[in-house]
Every structure is written in structure tokens, then in C-alpha cells.
C-alpha positions in Angstrom: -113.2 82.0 25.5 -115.8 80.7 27.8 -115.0 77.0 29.5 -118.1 75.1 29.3 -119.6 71.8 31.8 -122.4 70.5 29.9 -124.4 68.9 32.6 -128.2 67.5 32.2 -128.6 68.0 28.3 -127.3 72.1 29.4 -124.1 73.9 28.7 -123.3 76.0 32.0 -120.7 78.6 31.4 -118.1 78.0 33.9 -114.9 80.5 33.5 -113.4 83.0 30.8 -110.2 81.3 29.9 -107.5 82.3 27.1 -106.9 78.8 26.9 -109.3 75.8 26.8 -108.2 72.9 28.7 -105.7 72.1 31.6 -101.6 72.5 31.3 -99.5 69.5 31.1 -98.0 70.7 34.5 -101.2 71.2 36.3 -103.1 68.2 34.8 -106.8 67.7 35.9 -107.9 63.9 34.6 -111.5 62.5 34.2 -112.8 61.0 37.1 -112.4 57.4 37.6 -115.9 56.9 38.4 -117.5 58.3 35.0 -114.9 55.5 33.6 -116.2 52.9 36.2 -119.2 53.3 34.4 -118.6 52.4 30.8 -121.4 54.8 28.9 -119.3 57.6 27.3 -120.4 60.3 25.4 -118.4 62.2 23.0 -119.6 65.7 22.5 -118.1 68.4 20.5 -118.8 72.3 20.9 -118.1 73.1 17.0 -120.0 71.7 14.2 -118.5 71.9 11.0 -117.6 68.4 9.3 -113.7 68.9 10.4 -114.6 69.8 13.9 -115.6 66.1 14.6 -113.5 65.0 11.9 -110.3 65.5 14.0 -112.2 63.2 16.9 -113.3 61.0 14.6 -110.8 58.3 15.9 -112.2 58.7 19.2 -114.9 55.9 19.4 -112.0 53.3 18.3 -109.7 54.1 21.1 -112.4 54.5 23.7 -112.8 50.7 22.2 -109.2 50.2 22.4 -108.7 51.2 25.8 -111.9 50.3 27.9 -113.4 47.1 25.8 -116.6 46.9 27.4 -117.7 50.4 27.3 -120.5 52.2 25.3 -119.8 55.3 23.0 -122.9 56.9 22.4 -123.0 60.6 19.8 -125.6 63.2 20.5 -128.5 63.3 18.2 -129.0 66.3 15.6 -132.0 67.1 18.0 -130.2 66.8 21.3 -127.3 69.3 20.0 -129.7 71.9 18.4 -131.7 71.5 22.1 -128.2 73.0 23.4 -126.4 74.8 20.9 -129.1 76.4 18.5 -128.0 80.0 19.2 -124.8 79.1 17.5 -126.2 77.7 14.3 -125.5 80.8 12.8 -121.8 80.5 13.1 -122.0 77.5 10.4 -124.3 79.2 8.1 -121.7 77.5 5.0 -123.9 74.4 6.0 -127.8 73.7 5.9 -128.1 71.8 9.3 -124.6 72.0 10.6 -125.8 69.7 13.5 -126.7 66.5 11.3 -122.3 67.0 11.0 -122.4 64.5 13.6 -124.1 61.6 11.4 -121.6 62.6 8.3 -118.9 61.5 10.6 -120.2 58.6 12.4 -122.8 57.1 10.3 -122.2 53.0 9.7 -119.1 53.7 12.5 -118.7 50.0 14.0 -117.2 51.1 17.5 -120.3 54.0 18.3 -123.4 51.9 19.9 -125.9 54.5 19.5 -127.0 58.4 18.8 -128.5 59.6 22.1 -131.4 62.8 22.5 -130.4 62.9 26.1 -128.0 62.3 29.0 -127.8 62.7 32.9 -125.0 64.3 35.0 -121.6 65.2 33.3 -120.7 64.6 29.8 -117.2 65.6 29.6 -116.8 67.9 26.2 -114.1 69.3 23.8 -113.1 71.9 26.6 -111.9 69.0 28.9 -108.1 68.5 27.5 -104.6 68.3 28.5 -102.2 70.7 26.5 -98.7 71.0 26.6 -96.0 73.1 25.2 -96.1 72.3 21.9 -99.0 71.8 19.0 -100.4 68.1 18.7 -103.6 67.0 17.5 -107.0 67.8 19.2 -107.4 64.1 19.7 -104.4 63.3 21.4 -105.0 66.6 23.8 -108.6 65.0 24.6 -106.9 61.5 24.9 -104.7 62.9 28.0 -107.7 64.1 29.5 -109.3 61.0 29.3 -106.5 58.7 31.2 -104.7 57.5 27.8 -100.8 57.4 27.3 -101.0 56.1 23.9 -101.9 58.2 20.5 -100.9 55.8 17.9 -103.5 55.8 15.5 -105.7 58.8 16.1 -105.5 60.0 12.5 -109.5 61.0 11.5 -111.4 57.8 10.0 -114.7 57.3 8.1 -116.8 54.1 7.5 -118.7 54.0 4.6 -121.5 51.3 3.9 -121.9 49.0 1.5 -124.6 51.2 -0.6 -122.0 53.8 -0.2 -119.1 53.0 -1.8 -121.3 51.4 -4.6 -122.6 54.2 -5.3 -119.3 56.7 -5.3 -117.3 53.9 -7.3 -120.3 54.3 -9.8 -119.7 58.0 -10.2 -116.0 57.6 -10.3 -116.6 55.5 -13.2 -118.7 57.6 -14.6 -116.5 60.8 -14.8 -112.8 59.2 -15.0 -111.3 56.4 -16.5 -108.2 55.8 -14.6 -106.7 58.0 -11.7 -107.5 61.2 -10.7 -107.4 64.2 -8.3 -109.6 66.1 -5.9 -109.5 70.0 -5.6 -111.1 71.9 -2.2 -111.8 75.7 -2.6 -114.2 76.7 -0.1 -116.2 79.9 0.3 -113.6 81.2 3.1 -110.1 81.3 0.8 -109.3 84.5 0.2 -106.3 83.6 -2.5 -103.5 83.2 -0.6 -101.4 80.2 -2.3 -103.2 79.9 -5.2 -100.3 79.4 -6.8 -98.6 76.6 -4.8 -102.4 75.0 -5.7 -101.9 75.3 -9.5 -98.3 73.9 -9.2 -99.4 70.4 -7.0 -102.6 70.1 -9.8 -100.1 70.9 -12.9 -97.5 68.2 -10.7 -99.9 65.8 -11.0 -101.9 66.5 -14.8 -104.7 64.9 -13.9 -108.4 65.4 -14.3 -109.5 66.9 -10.8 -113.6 66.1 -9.0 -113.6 69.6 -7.4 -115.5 72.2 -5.0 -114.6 75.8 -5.7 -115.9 78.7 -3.8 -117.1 80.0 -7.4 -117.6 78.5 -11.0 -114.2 79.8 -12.0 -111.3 80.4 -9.8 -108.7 83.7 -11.5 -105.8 82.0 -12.4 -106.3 78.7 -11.1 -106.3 75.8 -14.1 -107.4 72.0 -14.2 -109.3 69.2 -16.0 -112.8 69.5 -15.2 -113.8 65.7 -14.2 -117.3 66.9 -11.9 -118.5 69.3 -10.0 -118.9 67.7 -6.7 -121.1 70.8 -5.4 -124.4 68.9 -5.1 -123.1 65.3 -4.4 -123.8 64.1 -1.0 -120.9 65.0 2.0 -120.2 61.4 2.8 -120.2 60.5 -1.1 -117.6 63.4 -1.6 -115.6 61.9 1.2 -115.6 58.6 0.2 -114.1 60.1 -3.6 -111.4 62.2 -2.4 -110.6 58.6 0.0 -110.1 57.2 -3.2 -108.2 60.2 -5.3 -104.5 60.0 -6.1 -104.5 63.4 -4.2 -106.1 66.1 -3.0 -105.2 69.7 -2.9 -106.9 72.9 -1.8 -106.6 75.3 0.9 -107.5 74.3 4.3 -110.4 72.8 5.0 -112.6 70.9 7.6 -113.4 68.2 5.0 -109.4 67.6 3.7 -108.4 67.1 7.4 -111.1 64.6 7.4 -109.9 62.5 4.9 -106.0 63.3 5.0 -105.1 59.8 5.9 -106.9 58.2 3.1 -104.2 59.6 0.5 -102.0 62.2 -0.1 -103.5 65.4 1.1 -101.7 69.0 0.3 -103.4 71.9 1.9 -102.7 75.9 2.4 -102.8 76.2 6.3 -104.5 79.0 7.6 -102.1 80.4 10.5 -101.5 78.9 14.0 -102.8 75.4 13.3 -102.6 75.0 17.0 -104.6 71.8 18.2 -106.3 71.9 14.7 -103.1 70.2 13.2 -103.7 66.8 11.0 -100.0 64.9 11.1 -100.8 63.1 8.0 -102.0 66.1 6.0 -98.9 67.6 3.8 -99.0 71.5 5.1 -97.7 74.1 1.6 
């Protein structure tokens, strides 16, 4: 792994690491004087919707913690300007940088979407890790001068128009309560079966995403097929399901504190790690 500055709207590569971020017992903090300032920028170097999922608490606790600040997000056009050669790695999505308004659209605590900055903005890369696995956002959080991570569990904010619009479908497809099911193009089958025993738990009719029209083995009530429905509107459903269940995915950590969330973990959650998902 390469640590990255991103300085002047550029990434510089700065060290080949195994590790990303500082130890807990050789701590580097960010500098008082970017927080004398008060205009942060949050910046991610991944782009799929559970890579700025897991931050998505950020803004709020920035808001918490230094009242008068600004939290500004980096355009779609500002992170293809310096991270286009890596589209390809999240070719599952059409433009995997408009990510950033999935997450933070109609967010109260971010003041803006920015197509430049000046000097530092302090990225991903800059965290504090310890010993054992905790969130990503708690890791960033030590970087950034904080010694308190209640609350960092991801959080969306939906509009008006927004929820309108998914309680309409709801309505339209179930009358009563129902599931969510999350198959995406990467499982390769592995706890299939603990899947089909949380849906058969449960009975209920399922809004689902599956890699394929048909999944071997795998049965449920068809309520829709969520494939062509908005992100955010599919977030905002499964916010509202009595559960969801799938294998693990960017889009279930995102919404794993809305309502019960089971998920097959892919090994070595590491950083990745949601505490209120429910791990199979």
C-alpha cells in the first residue's frame, strides 16, 4: 500500500507502507493549526457507497466537537480530477464518484460540495490504529484530536421528496412488514445457507438485489426487484425493513443502524467492521 498527502487538488505518493495510518504507541495528530482554521474537508480514497458509508457520521462529530467549523465534501468533478485512473476499480457502479452525493446529499451538518482546495486536506490514510479492530471512523476520529466515539454508527438524511416517494413504493409492493435481501455481483456462495435460514426465520416477503435473476438454492417472497430503483431510494427501504440479510456489502453497512442487519462477513473485517451490523 502506497500512503497518500493530497495537497493542492493532487495526491502525492508519499511511502509504501503495510499499514495505513499511525500506531496507537507512536501517534502522529493533526496539526492544531488546520483545526485553528475551522474549513475541513473530508476526503475518502475509495469510492464505493460503503467506503464513505462507514464516515458517514463524520460531518456530525466534526459538528460535535468544533461547533463553528465548516465541513465541505469534494465534488464528483474534483475527485475524478484526482482519482480517475482508479475508476476502473468500481466498474460495479456507473460513476462511482457521484458516491459521495449518495451519502451526503440533504446532510444538515456538511456546508457545501467543493471542486477545489489549497494546502493539505488530511485523507483516509491519516488514522490512529491500535491493537485491536474498531471502526474506520473511530481510527480517523484519533487522528483528528477526538477521545470520544459514541455515536459514529453510518447515518443517512433523506429529504422530504425522498421518503415520499420510497413510503409510496413500500406501499405499493407490501402491505405490512417486510425484509430486504443483498446479493451482490461479488458473493461467491459462501453462507448461502445461513441467508436462507434468517429469510425462512423471518417469512416475510423480501425487496431484493441479487447478483442474478435466480439465486441456486436460495428461496423468498418476491416483493420487488430493487435493481433499477434509485441508491438513496433503496437505502431509505431497507432503513425502513424489519431486516435485512445478505452477504457483505458496502450498502448493508450503510444502513446497519437503521434496523436489524445480518450479513456474511468476508474475512478480516479489519477497520471495515460496522458494531451494529449482526456478523453470521
Amino acid at each position: 500500500m502506497i500512503f497518500w498527502r493530497t495537497y493542492n487538488n493532487k495526491v502525492h505518493s508519499i511511502e509504501e507502507t503495510n499499514k495505513l495510518g499511525f500506531p496507537i504507541d507512536d501517534a502522529s495528530y493533526i496539526p492544531d493549526e488546520y483545526l485553528e482554521k475551522g474549513e475541513f474537508v473530508i476526503l475518502r480514497t475509495a469510492f464505493g457507497v460503503g467506503d464513505w458509508g462507514i464516515i458517514s457520521a463524520f460531518p456530525r462529530k466534526l459538528k460535535e466537537k468544533y461547533p463553528d467549523c465548516k465541513v465541505l465534501i469534494p465534488s464528483p468533478t474534483l475527485l475524478r480530477s484526482m482519482f480517475g485512473e482508479l475508476e476502473k476499480n468500481w466498474s460495479s457502479w456507473s460513476d462511482p464518484f457521484k458516491v459521495v452525493n449518495t451519502i451526503f446529499d440533504n446532510n444538515p451538518y456538511v456546508d457545501g460540495f467543493i471542486d477545489s482546495f489549497e494546502e493539505d486536506v488530511f485523507n483516509d490514510h491519516y488514522r490512529i490504529y491500535g491493537n485491536t479492530d474498531v471502526p474506520l471512523m473511530e481510527e480517523i476520529l484519533r487522528f483528528w484530536q477526538f477521545d470520544n466515539f459514541d455515536n459514529i454508527e453510518p447515518e443517512l438524511h433523506w429529504s422530504k421528496e425522498e421518503v415520499e416517494f420510497g413510503d409510496k413504493i413500500i406501499k405499493e409492493h407490501c402491505n405490512g412488514d417486510f425484509g430486504t435481501l443483498l446479493i451482490s455481483n461479488r458473493f461467491d456462495g459462501i453462507g448461502i445457507k445461513k441467508i436462507q435460514q434468517v429469510v425462512s426465520d423471518y417469512n416475510l416477503p423480501m425487496f431484493y438485489w441479487t447478483k442474478s435473476p435466480e439465486i441456486d438454492g436460495l428461496e423468498f417472497t418476491k416483493a420487488l426487484d430493487m435493481r433499477h430503483i434509485d441508491t438513496r431510494i433503496q437505502l431509505y427501504i431497507k432503513s425502513k425493513a424489519k431486516f435485512n440479510v445478505g452477504n457483505q456489502t458496502g450498502v448493508n453497512d450503510t444502513i446497519a443502524n437503521y434496523t436489524p442487519t445480518l450479513t456474511v462477513a468476508r474475512p478480516n473485517l479489519g477497520s471495515n467492521i460496522i458494531r451494529s451490523q449482526i456478523y453470521l
